[in-house]
C-alpha positions as a Markdown table, in Angstrom:
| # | Residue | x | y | z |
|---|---|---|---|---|
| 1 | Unk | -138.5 | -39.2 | -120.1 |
| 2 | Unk | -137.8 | -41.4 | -117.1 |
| 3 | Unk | -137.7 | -38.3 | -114.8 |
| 4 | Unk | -141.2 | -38.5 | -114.2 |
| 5 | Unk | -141.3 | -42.4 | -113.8 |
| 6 | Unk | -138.7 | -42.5 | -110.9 |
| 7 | Unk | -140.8 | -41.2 | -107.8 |
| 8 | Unk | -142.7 | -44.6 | -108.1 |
| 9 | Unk | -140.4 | -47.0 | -108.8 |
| 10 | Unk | -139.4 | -50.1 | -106.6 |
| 11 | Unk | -136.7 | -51.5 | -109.1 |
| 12 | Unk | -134.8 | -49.2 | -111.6 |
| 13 | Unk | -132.2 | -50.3 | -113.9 |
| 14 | Unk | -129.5 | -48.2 | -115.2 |
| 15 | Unk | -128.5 | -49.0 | -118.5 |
| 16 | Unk | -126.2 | -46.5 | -119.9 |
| 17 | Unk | -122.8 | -45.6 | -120.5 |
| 18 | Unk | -120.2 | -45.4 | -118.0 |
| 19 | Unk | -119.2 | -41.3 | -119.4 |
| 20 | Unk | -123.4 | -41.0 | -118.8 |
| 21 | Unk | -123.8 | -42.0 | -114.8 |
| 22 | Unk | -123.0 | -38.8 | -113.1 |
| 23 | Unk | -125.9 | -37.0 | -115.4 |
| 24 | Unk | -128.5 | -40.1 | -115.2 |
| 25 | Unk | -128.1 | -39.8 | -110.8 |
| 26 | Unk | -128.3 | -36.1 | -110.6 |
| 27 | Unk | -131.4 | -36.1 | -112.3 |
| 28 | Unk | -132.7 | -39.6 | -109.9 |
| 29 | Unk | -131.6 | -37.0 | -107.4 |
| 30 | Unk | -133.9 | -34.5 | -108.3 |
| 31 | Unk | -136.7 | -36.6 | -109.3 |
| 32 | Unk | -137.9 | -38.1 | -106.1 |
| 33 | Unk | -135.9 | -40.8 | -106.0 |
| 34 | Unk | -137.8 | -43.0 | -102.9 |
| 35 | Unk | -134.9 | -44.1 | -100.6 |
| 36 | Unk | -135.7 | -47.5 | -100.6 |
| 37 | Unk | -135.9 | -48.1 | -104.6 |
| 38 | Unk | -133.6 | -50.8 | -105.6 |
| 39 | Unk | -131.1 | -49.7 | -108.2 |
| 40 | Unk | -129.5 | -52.1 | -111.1 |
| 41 | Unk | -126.5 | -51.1 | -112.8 |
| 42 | Unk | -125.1 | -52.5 | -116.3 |
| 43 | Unk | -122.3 | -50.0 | -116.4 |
| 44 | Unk | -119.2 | -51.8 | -117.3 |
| 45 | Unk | -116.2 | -51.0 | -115.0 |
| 46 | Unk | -118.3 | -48.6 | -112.7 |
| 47 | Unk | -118.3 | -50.1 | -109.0 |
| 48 | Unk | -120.9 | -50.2 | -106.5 |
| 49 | Unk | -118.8 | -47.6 | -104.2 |
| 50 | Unk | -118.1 | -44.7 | -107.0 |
| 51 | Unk | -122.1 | -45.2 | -107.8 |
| 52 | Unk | -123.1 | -44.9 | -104.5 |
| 53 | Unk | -121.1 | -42.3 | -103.9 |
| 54 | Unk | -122.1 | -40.1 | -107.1 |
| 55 | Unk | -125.8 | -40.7 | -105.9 |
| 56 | Unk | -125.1 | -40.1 | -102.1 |
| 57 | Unk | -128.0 | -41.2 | -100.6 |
| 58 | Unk | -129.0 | -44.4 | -98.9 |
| 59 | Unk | -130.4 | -46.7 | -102.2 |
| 60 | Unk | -129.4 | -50.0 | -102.7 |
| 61 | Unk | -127.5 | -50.6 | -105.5 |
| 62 | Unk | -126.8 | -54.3 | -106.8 |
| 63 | Unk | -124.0 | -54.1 | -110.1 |
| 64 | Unk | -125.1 | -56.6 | -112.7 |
| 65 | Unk | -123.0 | -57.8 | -115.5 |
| 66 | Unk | -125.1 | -59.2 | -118.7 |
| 67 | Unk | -123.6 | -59.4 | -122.4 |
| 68 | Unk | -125.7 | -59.5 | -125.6 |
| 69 | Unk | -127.1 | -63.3 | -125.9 |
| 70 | Unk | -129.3 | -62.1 | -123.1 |
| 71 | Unk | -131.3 | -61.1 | -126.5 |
| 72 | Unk | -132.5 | -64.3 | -127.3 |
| 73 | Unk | -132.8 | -65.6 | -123.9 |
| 74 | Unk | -129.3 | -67.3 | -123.4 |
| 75 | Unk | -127.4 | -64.3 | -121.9 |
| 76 | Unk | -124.7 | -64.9 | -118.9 |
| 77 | Unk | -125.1 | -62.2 | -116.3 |
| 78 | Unk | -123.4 | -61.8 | -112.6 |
| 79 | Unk | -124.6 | -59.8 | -110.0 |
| 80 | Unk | -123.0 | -58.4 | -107.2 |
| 81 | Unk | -124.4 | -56.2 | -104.1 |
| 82 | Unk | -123.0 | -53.1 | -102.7 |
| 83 | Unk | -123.5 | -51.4 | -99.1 |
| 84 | Unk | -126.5 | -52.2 | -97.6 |
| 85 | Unk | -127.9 | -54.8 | -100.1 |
| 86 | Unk | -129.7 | -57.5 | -98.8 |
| 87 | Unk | -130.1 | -61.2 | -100.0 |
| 88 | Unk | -133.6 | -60.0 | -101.1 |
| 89 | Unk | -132.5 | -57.3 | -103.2 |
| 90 | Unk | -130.1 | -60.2 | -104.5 |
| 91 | Unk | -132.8 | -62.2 | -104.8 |
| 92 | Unk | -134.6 | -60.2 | -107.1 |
| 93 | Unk | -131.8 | -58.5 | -109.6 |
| 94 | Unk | -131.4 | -62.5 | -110.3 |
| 95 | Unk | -134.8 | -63.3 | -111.4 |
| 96 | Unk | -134.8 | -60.2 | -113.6 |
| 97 | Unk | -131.7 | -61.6 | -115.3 |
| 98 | Unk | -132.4 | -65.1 | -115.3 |
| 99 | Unk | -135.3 | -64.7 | -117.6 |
| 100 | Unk | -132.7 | -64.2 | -120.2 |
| 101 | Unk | -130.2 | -66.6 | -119.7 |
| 102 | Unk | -128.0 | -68.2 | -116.8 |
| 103 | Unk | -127.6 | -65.7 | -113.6 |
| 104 | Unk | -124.6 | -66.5 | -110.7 |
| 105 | Unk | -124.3 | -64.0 | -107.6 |
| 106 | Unk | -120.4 | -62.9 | -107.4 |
| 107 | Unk | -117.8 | -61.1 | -105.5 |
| 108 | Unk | -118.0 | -57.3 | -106.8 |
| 109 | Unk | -113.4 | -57.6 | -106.8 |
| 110 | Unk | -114.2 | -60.4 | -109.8 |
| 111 | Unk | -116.5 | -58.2 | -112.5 |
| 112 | Unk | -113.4 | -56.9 | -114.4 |
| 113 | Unk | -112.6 | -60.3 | -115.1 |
| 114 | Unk | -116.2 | -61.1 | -115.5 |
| 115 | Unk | -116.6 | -58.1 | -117.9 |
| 116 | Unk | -113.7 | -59.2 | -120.1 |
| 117 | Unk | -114.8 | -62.8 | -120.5 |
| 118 | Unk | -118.0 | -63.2 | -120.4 |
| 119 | Unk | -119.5 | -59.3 | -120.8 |
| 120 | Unk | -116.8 | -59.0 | -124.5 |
| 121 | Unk | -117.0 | -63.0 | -124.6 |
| 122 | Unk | -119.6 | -62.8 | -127.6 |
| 123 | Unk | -117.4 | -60.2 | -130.2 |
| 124 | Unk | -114.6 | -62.7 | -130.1 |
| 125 | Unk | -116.8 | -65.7 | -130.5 |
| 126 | Unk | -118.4 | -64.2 | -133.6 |
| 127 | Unk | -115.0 | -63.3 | -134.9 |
| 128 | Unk | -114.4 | -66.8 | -134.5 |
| 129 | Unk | -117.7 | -68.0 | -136.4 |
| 130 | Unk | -116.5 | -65.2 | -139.3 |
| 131 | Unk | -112.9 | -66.7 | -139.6 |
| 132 | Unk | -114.6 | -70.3 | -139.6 |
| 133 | Unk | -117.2 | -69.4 | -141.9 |
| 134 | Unk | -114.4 | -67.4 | -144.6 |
| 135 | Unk | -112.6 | -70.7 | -144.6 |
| 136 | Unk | -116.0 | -73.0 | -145.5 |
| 137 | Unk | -116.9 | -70.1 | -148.4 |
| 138 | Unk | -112.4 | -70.1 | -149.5 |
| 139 | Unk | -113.5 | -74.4 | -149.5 |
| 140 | Unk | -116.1 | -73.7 | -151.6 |
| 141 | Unk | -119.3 | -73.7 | -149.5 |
| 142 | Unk | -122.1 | -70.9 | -149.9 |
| 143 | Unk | -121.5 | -68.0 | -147.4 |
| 144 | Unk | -125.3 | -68.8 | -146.2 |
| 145 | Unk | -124.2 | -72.4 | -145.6 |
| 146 | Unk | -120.9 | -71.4 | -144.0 |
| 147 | Unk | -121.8 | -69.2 | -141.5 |
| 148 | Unk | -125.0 | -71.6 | -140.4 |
| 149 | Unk | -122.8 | -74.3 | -139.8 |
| 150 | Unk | -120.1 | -72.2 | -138.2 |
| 151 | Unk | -122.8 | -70.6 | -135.4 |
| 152 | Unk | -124.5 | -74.0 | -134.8 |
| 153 | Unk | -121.3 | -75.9 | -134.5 |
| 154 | Unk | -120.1 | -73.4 | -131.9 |
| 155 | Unk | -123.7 | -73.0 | -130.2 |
| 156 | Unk | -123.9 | -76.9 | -129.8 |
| 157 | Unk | -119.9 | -77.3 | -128.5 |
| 158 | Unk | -121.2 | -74.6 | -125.8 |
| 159 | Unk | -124.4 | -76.5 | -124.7 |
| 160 | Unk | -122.5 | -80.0 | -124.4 |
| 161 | Unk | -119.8 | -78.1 | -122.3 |
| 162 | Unk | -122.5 | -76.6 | -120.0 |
| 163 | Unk | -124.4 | -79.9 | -120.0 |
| 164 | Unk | -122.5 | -82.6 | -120.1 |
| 165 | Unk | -120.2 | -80.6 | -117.0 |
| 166 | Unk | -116.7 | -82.0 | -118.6 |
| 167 | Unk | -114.0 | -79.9 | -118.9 |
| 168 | Unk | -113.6 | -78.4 | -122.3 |
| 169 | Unk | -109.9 | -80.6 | -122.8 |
| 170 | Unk | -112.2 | -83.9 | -122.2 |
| 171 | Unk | -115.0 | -82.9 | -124.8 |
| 172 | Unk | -112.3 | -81.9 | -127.4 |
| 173 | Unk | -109.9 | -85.1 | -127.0 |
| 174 | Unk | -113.5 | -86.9 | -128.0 |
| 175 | Unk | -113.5 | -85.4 | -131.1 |
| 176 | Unk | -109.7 | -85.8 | -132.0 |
| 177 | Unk | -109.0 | -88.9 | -133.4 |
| 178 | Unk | -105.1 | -90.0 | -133.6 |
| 179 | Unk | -103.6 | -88.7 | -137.1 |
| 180 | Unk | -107.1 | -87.3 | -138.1 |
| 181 | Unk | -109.0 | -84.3 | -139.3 |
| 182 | Unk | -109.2 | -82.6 | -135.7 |
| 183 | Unk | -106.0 | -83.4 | -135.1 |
| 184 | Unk | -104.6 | -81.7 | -137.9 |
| 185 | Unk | -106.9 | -78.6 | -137.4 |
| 186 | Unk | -106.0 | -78.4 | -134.1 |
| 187 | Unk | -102.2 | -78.2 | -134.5 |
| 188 | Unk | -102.7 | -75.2 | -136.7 |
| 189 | Unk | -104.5 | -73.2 | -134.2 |
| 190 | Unk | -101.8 | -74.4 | -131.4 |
| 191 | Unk | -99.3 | -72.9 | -134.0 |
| 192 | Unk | -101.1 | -69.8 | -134.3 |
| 193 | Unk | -101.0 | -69.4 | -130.4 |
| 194 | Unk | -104.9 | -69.0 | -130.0 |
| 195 | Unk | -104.4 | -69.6 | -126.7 |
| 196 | Unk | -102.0 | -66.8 | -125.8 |
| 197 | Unk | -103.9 | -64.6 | -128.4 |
| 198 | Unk | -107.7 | -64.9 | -126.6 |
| 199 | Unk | -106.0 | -64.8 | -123.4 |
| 200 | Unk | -104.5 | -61.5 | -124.4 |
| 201 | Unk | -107.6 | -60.1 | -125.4 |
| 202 | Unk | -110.0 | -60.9 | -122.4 |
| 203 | Unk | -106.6 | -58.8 | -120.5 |
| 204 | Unk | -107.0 | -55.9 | -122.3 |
| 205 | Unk | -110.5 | -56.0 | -121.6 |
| 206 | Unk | -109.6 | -56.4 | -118.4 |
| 207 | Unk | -107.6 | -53.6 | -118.1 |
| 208 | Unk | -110.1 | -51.4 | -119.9 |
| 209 | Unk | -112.5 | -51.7 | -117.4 |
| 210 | Unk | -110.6 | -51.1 | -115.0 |
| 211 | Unk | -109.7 | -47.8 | -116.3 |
| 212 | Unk | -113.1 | -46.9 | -117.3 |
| 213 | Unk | -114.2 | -47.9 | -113.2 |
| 214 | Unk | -111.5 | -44.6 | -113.1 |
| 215 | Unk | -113.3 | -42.4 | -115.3 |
């Protein structure tokens, strides 16, 4: 239905997936689109230059990368401009995304890395509250119990890291005592290589984008 919406707008966004993008601009195309209309893309992988060059015609097109906490207003999104955007049009994508969340203006050559941290960032920080919640319910606590205190233990470490503007190795040695119950925990997970294994997965994602910004 947007077809008959596009002649008079000044913003659009283009929410869709990446397999969708050469549909969704030949019908901007034929719809009116005004030449000065600012265009907003979420497509993962999909840069500024294939976009531009799929639309061929003079818009502005700023590439934004947001992830799902932007639902309940504590999203993370970067934004980045292509040929011929301005500070304005800059200017603007951010307050759109910064009434959900945090917003940063970027380099476009960082958004695969962006996309694989921050854009995939919440799936492996709920499959962390899951494991963390299965272990409270295998200690005996109530699932409903479990994962509450799993999501607000994780929720608060994020908003003393983002307050308190300590690296993460600082806050944690605060909370390790020597020969205590963090201690132990933490030796476990430093067997298990959850370093290695998260930085493995934010490199596929990588990668994926990468061949998606292909496809």
């Amino acid at each position: 239905d947007y077809h008959d919406f596009v002649a008079d707008a000044a913003i659009l966004l283009v929410c869709v997936k990446p397999a969708q993008i050469a549909k969704v601009t030949e019908t901007l195309r034929n719809a009116g689109l005004r030449p000065d209309t600012l265009l907003i893309s979420i497509l993962a992988g999909v840069t500024t230059e294939r976009l531009e060059s799929l639309l061929d015609t003079a818009n502005p097109w700023v590439r934004a990368m947001p992830n799902t906490p932007c639902i309940v207003g504590q999203g993370m999104t970067v934004v980045c401009g292509g040929r011929g955007v301005t500070a304005d049009h800059l200017e603007q994508a951010q307050r759109i995304f910064a009434s959900v969340g945090r917003c940063a203006v970027v380099e476009e050559h960082y958004c695969n890395a962006i996309t694989a941290l921050s854009g995939s960032g919440p799936a492996y920080c709920f499959v962390i509250i899951e494991a963390l919640a299965d272990a409270g319910v295998q200690l005996g606590l109530g699932r409903d119990l479990a994962e509450k205190l799993a999501a607000q233990t994780m929720l608060g470490a994020a908003r003393l890291c983002l307050q308190e503007n300590q690296h993460p190795a600082r806050l944690k040695n605060m909370v390790t005592s020597p020969g205590g119950t963090t201690a132990a925990g933490l030796r476990v997970l430093e067997e298990g290589k959850i370093r290695a294994t998260l930085t493995g997965a934010v490199e596929a994602a990588a990668k994926r984008a990468k061949e998606l910004a292909g496809s």
